[in-house]
C-alpha positions in Angstrom: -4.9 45.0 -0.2 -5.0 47.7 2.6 -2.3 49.7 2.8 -0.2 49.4 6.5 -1.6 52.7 7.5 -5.9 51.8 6.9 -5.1 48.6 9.0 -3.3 50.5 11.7 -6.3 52.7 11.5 -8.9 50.1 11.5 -6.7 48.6 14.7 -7.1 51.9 16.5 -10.9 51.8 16.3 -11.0 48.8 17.5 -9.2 49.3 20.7 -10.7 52.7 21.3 -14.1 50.6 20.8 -13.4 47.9 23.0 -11.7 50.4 25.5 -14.9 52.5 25.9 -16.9 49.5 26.1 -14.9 48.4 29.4 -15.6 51.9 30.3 -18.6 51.5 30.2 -19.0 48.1 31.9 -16.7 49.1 34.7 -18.4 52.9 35.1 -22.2 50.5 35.5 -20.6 47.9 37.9 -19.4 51.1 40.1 -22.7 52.9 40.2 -24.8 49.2 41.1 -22.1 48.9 44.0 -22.4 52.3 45.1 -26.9 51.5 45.2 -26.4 48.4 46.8 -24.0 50.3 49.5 -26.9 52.8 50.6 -29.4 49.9 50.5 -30.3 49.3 54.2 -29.9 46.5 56.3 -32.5 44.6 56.3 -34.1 43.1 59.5 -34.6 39.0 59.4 -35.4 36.6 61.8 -34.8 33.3 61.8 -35.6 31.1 64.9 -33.7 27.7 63.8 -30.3 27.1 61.8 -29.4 25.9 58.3 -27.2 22.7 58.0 -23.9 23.6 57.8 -23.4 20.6 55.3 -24.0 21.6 51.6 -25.0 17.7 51.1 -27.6 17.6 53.4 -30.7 19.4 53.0 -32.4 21.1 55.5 -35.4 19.2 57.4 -38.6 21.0 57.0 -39.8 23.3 59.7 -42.3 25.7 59.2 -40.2 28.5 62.0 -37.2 28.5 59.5 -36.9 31.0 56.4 -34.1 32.6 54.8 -34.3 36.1 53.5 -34.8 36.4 49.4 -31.4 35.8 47.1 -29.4 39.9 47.4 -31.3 40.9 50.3 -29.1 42.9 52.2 -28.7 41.0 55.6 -25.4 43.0 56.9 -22.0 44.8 56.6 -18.5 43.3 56.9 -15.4 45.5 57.9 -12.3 44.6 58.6 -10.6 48.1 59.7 -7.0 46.8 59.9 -7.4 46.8 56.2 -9.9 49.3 54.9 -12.7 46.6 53.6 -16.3 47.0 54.2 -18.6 45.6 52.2 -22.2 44.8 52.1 -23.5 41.5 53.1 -25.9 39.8 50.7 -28.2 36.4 50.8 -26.8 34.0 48.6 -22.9 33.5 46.9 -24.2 32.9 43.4 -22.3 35.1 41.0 -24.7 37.7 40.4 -25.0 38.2 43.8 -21.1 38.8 44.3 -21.2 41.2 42.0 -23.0 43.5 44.3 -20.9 42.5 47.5 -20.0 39.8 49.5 -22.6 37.1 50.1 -23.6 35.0 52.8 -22.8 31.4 51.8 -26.0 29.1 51.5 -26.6 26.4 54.3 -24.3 28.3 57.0 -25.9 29.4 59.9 -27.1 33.4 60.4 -24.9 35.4 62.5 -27.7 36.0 65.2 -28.5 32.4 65.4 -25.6 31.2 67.7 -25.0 28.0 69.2 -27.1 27.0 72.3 -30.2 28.8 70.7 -32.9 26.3 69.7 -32.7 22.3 69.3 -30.6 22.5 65.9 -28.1 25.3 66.8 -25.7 22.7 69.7 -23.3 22.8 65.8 -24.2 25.6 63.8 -21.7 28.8 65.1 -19.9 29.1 61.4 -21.4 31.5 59.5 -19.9 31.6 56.0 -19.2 35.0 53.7 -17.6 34.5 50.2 -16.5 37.5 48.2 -14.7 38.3 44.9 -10.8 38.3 45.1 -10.6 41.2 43.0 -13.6 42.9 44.3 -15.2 42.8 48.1 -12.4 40.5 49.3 -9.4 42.2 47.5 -8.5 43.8 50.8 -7.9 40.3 52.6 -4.8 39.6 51.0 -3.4 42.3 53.8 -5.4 40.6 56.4 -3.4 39.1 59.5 -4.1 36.9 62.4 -5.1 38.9 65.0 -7.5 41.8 63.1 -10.8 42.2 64.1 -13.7 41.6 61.8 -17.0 43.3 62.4 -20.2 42.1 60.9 -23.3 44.5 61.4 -26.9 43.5 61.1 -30.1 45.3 61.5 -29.9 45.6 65.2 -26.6 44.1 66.4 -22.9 44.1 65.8 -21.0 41.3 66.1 -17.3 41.6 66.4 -14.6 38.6 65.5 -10.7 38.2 66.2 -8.7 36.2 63.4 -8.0 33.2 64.9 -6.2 31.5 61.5 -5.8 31.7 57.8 -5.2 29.1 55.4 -5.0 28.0 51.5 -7.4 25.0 50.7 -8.8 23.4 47.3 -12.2 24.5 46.0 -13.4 20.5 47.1 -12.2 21.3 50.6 -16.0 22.2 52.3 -14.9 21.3 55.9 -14.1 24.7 56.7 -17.2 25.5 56.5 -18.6 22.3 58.6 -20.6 23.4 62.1 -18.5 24.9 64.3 -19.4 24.1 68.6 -18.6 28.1 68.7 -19.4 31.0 67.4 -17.1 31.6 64.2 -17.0 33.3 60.9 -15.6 32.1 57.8 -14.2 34.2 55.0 -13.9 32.6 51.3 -12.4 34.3 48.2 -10.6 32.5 45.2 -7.0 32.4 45.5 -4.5 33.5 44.0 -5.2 36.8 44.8 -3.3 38.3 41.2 -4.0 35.5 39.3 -5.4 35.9 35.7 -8.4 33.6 34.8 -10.0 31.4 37.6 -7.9 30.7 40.3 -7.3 27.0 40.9 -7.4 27.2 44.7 -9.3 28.7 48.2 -7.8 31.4 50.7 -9.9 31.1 53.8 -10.3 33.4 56.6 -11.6 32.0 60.2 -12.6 34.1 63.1 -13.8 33.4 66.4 -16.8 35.9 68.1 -15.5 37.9 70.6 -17.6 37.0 73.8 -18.6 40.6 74.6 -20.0 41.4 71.5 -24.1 40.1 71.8 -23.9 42.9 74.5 -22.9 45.5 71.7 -25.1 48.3 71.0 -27.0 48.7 67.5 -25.0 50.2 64.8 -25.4 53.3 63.0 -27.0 52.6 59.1 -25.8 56.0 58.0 -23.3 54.5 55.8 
């Protein structure tokens, strides 16, 4: 039988092992985050909205595309807080690990309502991040901040108009919105361990002065 001091041993190796392995992981999810950071933003066009209703798919149209799944389509900051984040196509979990992600069947930022025969209900555009990740900032966030989301060639700026707690089953907040709004969603809460049973949402209205914004700098 081994002696107490082999299985102490054999216990030590095991933890340094498993403790260089995280390493590891954590050092490789770093270094993708810092290459998807210095991607650019990619320029897209889209002349008609997406539903903003998950259920319903999207009528055909040959005008209407979305960009590719982790194309970079933008930057969110909130600079109350200190987040900035990429914005990627798609909220599937590969793509979160890169950034935040611009939730499926929401509306574009630079498709607002009043533009096009679809858009009269299609002004909430929806971002989902990691809470421990892209979104670990917004537990700080208050009613009030500004959130900026930067595209290719324009800058949009939001004021936080409300946040709430909802259940993962609880899709209205992202249901078309008659103006322009953006709609933050991150697991919730923020320090629990394992996945976390509920939804912290963040909704901002556009500031009406910001289509008139210049482009920003992509130096970042």
């Amino acid at each position: 039988m081994p002696s107490r001091a082999r299985v102490l041993l054999l216990l030590e190796i095991a933890l340094l092992a498993v403790g260089i392995g995280l390493g590891v992981w954590c050092a490789r999810i770093l270094v993708e985050a810092r290459r998807v950071r210095s991607l650019p933003i990619e320029p897209v066009r889209v002349t008609m909205t997406l539903p903003g209703d998950a259920n319903t798919p999207p009528a055909k149209s040959p005008s209407r595309s979305a960009p590719p799944p982790g194309t970079v389509i933008g930057r969110l900051d909130a600079p109350a807080i200190g987040l900035s984040t990429p914005v990627l196509e798609g909220s599937d979990d590969a793509t979160l690990a890169h950034g935040s992600g611009h939730i499926e069947d929401t509306p574009f930022p630079w498709v607002l309502p009043g533009q096009g025969a679809e858009s009269a209900a299609a002004g909430n555009v929806g971002i989902a991040g990691h809470r421990d990740t892209s979104f670990r900032a917004l537990r700080r966030i208050k009613v009030g901040d500004e959130l900026v989301l930067t595209t290719a060639d324009q800058v949009y700026r939001y004021a936080i108009r409300r946040t709430l707690i909802v259940n993962p089953e609880d899709v209205y907040v992202l249901d078309p919105t008659s103006d322009p709004t953006l709609t933050l969603v991150t697991c919730y809460p923020f320090n629990y361990v394992g996945h976390a049973p509920r939804r912290f949402i963040v909704q901002a209205a556009l500031i009406p002065s910001c289509p008139t914004c210049p482009p920003a700098s992509r130096s970042r």
